[in-house]
PDB file with one MODEL, atoms N, CA, C and O in Angstrom:
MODEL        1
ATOM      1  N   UNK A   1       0.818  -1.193   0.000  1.00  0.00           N
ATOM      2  CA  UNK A   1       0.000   0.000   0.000  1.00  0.00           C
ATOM      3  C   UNK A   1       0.863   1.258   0.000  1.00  0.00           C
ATOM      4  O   UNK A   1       0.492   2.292  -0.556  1.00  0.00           O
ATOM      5  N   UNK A   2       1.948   1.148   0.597  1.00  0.00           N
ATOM      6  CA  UNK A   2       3.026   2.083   0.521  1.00  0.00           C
ATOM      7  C   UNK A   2       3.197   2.952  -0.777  1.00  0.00           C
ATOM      8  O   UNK A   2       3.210   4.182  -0.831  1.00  0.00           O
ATOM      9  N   UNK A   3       3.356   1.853  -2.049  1.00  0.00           N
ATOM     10  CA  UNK A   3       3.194   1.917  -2.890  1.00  0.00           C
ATOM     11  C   UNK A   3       2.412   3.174  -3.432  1.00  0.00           C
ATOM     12  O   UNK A   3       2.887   4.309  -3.474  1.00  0.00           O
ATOM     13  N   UNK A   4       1.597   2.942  -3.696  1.00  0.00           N
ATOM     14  CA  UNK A   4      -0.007   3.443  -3.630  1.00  0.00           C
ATOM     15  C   UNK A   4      -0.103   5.252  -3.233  1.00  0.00           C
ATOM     16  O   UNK A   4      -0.855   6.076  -3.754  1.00  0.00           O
ATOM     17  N   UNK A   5       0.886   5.467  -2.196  1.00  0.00           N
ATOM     18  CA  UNK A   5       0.857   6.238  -1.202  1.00  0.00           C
ATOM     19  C   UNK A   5       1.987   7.219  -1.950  1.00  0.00           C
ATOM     20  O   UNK A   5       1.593   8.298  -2.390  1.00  0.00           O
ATOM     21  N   UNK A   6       3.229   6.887  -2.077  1.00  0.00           N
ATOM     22  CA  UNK A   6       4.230   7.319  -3.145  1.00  0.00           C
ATOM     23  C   UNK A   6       3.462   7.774  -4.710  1.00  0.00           C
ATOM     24  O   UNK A   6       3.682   8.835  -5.294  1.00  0.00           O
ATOM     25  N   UNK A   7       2.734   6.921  -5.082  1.00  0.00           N
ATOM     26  CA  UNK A   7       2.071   6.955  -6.739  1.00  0.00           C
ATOM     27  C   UNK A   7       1.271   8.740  -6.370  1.00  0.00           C
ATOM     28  O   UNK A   7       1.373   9.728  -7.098  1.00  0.00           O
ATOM     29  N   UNK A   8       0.641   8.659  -5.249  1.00  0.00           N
ATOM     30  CA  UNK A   8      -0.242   9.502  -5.017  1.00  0.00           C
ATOM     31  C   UNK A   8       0.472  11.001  -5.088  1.00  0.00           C
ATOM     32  O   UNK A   8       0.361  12.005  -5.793  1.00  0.00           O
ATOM     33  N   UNK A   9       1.539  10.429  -3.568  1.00  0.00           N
ATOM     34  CA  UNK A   9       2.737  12.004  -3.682  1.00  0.00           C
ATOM     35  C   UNK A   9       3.356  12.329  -4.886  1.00  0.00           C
ATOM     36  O   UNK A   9       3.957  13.401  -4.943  1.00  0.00           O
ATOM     37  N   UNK A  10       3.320  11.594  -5.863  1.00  0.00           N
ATOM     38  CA  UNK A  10       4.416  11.793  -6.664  1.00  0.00           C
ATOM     39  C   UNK A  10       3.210  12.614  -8.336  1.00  0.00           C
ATOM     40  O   UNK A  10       3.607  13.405  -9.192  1.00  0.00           O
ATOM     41  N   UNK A  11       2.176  12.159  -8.233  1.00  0.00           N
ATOM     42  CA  UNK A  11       1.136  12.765  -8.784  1.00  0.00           C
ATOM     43  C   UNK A  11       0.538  13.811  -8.196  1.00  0.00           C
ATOM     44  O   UNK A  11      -0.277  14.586  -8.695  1.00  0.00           O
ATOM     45  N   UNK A  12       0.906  13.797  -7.297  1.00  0.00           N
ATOM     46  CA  UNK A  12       0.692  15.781  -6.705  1.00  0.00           C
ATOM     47  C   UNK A  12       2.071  16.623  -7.490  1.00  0.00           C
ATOM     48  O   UNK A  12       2.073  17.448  -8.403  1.00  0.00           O
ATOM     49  N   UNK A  13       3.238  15.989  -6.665  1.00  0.00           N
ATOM     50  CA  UNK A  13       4.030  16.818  -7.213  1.00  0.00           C
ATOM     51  C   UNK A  13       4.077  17.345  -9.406  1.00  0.00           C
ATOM     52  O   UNK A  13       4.395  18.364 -10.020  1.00  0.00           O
ATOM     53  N   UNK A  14       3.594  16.028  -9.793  1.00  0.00           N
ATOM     54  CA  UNK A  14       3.362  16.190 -10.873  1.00  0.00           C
ATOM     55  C   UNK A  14       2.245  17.250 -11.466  1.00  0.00           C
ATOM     56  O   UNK A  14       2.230  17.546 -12.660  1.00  0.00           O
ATOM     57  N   UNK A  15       1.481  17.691 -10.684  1.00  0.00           N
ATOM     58  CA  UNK A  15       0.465  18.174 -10.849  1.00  0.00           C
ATOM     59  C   UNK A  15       0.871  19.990 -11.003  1.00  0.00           C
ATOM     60  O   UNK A  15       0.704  20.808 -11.908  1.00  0.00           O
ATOM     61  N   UNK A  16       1.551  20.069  -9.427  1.00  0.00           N
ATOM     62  CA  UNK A  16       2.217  21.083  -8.925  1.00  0.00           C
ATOM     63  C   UNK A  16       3.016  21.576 -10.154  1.00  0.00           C
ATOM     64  O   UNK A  16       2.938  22.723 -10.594  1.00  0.00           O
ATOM     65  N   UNK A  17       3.936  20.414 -10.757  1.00  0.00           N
ATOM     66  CA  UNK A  17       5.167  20.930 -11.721  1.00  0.00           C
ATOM     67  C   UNK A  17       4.617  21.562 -13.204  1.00  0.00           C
ATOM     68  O   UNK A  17       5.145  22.265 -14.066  1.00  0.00           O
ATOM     69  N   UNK A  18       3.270  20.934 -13.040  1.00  0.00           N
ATOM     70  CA  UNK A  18       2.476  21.042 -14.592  1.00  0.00           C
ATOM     71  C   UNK A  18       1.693  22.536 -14.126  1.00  0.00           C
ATOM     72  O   UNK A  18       1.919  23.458 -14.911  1.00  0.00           O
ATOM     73  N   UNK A  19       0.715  22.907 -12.827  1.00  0.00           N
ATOM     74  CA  UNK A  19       0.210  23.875 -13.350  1.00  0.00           C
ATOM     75  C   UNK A  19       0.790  25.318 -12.831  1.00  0.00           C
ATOM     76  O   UNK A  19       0.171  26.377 -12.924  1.00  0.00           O
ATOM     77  N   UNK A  20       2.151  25.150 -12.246  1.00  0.00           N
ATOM     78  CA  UNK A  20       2.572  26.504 -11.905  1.00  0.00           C
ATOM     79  C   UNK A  20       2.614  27.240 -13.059  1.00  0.00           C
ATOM     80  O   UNK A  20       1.695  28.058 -13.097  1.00  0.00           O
ATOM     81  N   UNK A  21       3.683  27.263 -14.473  1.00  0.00           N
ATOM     82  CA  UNK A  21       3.964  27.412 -15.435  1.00  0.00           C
ATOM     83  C   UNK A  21       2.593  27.744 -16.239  1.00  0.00           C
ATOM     84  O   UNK A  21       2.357  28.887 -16.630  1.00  0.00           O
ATOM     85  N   UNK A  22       1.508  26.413 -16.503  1.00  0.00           N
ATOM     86  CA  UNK A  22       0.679  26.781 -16.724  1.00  0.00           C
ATOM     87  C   UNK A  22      -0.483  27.407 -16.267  1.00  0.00           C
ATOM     88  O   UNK A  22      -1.510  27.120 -16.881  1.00  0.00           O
ATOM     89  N   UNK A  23      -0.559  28.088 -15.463  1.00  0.00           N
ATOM     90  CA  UNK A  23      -1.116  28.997 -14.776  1.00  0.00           C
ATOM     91  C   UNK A  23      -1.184  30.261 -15.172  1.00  0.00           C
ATOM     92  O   UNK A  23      -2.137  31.023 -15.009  1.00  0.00           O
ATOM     93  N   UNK A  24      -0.040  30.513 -15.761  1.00  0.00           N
ATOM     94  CA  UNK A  24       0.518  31.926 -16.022  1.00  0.00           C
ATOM     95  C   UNK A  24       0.464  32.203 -17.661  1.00  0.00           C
ATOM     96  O   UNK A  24       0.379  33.278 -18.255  1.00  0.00           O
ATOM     97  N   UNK A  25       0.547  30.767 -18.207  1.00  0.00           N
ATOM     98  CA  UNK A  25       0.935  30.551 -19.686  1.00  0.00           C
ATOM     99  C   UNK A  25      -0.710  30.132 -20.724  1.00  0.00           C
ATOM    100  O   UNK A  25      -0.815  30.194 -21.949  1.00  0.00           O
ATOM    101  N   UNK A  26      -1.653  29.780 -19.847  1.00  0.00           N
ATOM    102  CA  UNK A  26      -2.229  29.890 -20.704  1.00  0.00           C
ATOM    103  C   UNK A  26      -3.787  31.275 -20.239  1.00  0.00           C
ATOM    104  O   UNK A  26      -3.899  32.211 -19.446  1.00  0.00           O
ATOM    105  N   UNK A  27      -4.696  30.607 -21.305  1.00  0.00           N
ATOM    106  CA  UNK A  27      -5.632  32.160 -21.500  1.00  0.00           C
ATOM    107  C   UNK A  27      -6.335  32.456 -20.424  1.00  0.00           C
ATOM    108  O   UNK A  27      -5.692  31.953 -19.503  1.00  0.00           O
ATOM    109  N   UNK A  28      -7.598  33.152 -19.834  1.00  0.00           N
ATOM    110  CA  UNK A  28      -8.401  33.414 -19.003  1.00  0.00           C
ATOM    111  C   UNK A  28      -9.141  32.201 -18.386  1.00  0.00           C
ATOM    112  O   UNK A  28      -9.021  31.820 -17.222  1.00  0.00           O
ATOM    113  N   UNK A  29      -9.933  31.648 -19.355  1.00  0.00           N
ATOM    114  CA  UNK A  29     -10.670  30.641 -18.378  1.00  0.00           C
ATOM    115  C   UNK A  29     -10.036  29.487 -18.012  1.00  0.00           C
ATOM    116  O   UNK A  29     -10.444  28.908 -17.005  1.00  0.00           O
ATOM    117  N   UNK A  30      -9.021  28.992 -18.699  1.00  0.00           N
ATOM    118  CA  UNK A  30      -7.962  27.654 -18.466  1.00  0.00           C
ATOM    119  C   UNK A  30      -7.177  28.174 -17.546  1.00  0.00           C
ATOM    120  O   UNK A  30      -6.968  27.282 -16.724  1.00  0.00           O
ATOM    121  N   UNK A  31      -6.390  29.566 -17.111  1.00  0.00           N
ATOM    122  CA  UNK A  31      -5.849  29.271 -15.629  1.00  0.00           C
ATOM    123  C   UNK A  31      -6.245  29.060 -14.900  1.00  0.00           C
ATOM    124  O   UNK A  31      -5.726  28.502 -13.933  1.00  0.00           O
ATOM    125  N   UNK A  32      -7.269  29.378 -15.007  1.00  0.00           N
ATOM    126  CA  UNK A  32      -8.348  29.109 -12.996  1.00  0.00           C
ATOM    127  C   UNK A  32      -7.824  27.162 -13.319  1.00  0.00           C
ATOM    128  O   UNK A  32      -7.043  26.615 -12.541  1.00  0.00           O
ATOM    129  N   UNK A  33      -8.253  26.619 -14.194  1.00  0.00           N
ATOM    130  CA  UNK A  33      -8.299  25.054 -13.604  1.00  0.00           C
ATOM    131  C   UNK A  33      -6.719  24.988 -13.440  1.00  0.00           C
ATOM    132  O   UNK A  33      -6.333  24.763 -12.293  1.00  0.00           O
ATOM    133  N   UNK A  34      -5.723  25.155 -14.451  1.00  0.00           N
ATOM    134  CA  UNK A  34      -4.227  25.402 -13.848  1.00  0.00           C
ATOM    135  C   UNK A  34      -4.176  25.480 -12.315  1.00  0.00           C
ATOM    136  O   UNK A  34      -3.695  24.505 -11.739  1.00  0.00           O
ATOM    137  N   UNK A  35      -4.591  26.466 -11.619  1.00  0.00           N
ATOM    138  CA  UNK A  35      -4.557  26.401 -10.308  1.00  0.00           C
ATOM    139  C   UNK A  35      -5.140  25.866  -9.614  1.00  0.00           C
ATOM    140  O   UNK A  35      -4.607  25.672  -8.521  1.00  0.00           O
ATOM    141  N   UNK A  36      -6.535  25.330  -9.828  1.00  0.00           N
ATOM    142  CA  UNK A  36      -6.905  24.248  -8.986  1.00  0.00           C
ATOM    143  C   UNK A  36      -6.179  23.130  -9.489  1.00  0.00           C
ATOM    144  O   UNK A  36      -6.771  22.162  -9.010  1.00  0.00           O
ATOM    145  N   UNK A  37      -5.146  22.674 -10.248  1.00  0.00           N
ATOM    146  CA  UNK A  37      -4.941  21.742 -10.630  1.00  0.00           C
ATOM    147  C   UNK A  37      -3.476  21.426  -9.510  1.00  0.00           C
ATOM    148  O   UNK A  37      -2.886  20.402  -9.166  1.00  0.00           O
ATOM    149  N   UNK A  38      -3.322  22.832  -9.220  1.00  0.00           N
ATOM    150  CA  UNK A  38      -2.100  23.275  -8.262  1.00  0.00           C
ATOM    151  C   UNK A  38      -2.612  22.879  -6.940  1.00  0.00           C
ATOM    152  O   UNK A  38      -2.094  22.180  -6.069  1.00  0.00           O
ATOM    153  N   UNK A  39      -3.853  23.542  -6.993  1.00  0.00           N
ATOM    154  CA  UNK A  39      -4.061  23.183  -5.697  1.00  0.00           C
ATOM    155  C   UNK A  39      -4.032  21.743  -5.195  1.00  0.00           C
ATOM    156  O   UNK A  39      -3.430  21.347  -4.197  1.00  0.00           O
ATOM    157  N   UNK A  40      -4.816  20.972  -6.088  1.00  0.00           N
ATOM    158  CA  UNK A  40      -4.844  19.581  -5.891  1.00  0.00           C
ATOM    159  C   UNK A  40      -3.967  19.007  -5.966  1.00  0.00           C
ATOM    160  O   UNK A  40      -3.946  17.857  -5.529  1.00  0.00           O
ATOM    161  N   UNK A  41      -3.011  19.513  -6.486  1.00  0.00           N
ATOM    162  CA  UNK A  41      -2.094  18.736  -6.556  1.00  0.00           C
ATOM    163  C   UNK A  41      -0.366  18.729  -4.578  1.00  0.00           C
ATOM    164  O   UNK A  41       0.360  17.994  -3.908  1.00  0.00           O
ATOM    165  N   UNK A  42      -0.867  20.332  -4.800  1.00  0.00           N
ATOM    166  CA  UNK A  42      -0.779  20.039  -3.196  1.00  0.00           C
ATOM    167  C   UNK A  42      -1.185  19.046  -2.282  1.00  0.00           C
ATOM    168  O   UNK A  42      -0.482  18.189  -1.747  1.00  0.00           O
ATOM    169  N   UNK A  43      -2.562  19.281  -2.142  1.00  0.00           N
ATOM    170  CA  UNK A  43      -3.082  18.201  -1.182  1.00  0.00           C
ATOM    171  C   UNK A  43      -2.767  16.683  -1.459  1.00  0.00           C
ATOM    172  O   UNK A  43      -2.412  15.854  -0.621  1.00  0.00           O
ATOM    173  N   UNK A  44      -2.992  16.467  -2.961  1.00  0.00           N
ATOM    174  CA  UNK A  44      -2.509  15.110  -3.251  1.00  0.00           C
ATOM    175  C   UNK A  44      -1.137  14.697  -2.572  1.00  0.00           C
ATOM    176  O   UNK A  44      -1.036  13.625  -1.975  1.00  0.00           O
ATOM    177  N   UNK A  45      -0.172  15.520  -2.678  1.00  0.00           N
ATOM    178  CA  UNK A  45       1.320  15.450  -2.459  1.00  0.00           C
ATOM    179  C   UNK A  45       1.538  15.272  -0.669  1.00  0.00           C
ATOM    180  O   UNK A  45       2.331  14.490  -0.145  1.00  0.00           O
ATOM    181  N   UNK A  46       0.671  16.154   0.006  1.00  0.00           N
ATOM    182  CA  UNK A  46       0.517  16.519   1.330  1.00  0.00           C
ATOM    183  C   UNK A  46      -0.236  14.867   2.449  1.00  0.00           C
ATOM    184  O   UNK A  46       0.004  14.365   3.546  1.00  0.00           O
ATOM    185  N   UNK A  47      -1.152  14.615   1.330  1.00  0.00           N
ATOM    186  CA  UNK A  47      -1.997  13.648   2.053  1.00  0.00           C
ATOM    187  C   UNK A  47      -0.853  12.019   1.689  1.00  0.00           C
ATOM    188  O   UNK A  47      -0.552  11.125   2.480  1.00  0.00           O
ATOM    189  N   UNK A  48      -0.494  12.166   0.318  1.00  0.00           N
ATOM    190  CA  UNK A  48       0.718  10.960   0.452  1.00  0.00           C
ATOM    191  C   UNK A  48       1.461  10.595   0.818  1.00  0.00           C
ATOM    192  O   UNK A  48       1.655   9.386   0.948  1.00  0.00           O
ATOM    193  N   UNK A  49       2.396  11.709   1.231  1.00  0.00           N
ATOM    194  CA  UNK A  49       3.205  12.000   1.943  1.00  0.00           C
ATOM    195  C   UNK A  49       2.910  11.872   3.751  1.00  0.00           C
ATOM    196  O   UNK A  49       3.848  11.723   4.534  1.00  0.00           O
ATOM    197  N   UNK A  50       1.353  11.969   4.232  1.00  0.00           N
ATOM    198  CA  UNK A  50       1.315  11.858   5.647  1.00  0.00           C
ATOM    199  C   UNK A  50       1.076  10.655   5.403  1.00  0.00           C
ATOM    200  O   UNK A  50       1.361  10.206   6.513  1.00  0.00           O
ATOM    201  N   UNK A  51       0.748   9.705   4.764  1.00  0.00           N
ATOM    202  CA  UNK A  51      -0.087   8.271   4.632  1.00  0.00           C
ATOM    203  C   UNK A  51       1.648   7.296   4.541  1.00  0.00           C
ATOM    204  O   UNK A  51       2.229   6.469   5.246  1.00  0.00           O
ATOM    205  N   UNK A  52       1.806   7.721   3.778  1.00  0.00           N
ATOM    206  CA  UNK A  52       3.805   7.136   4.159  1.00  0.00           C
ATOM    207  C   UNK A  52       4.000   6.813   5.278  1.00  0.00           C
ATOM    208  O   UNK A  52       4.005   5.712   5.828  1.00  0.00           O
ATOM    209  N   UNK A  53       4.256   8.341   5.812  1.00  0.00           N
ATOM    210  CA  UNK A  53       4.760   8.269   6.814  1.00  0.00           C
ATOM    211  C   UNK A  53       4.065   7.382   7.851  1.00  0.00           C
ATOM    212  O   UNK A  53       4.486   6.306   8.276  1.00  0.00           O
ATOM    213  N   UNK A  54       3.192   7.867   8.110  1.00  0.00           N
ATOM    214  CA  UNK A  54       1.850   6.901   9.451  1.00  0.00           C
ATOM    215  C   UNK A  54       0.496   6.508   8.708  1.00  0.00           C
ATOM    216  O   UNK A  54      -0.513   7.205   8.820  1.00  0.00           O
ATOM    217  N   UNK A  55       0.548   5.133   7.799  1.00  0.00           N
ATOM    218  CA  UNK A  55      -0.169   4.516   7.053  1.00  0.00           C
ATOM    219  C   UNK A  55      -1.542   4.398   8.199  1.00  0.00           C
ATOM    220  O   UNK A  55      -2.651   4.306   7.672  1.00  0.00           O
ATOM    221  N   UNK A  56      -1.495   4.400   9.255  1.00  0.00           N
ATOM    222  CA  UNK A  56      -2.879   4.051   9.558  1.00  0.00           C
ATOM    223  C   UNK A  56      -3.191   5.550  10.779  1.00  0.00           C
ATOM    224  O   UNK A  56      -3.413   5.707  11.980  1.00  0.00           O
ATOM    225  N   UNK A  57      -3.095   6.044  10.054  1.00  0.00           N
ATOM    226  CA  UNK A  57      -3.559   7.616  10.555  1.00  0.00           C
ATOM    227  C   UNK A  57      -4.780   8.061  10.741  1.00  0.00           C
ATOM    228  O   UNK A  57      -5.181   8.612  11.766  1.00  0.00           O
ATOM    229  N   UNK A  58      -5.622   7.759   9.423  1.00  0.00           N
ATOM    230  CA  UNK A  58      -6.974   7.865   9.885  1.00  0.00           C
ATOM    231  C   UNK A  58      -7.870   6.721  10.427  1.00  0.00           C
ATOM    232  O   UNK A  58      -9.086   6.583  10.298  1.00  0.00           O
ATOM    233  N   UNK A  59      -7.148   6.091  10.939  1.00  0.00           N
ATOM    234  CA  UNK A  59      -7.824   4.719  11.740  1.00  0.00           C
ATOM    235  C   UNK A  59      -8.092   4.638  13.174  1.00  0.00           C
ATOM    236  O   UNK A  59      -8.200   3.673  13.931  1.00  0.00           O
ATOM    237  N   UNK A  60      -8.176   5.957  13.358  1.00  0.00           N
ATOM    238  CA  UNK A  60      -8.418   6.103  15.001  1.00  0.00           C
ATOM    239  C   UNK A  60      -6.918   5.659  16.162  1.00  0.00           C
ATOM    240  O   UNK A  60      -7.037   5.747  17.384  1.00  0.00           O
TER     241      UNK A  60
ENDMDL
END
């Protein structure tokens, strides 16, 4: 599952690397999703990264 958990962080960061640049680079209505794409891609990176570390975190 570890696995899984890495795939996740590593598709945030991917996310992150894709819409900074495009954020800025493309037209009016396509940056807004650029940045939510940023955003999500934070949390993706954030939540994989805690699930690594302490896999059973949200398990009470």
């Amino acid at each position: 599952m570890v696995m899984a958990y890495l795939a996740l962080a590593a598709a945030g960061v991917a996310l992150v690397c894709w819409g900074f640049p495009a954020s800025h680079r493309l037209r009016k209505p396509f940056d807004i999703l650029a940045a939510l794409a940023v955003l999500a891609g934070v949390a993706c990176f954030l939540l994989g990264t805690l699930l690594t570390v302490a896999p059973h975190f949200f398990k009470g």
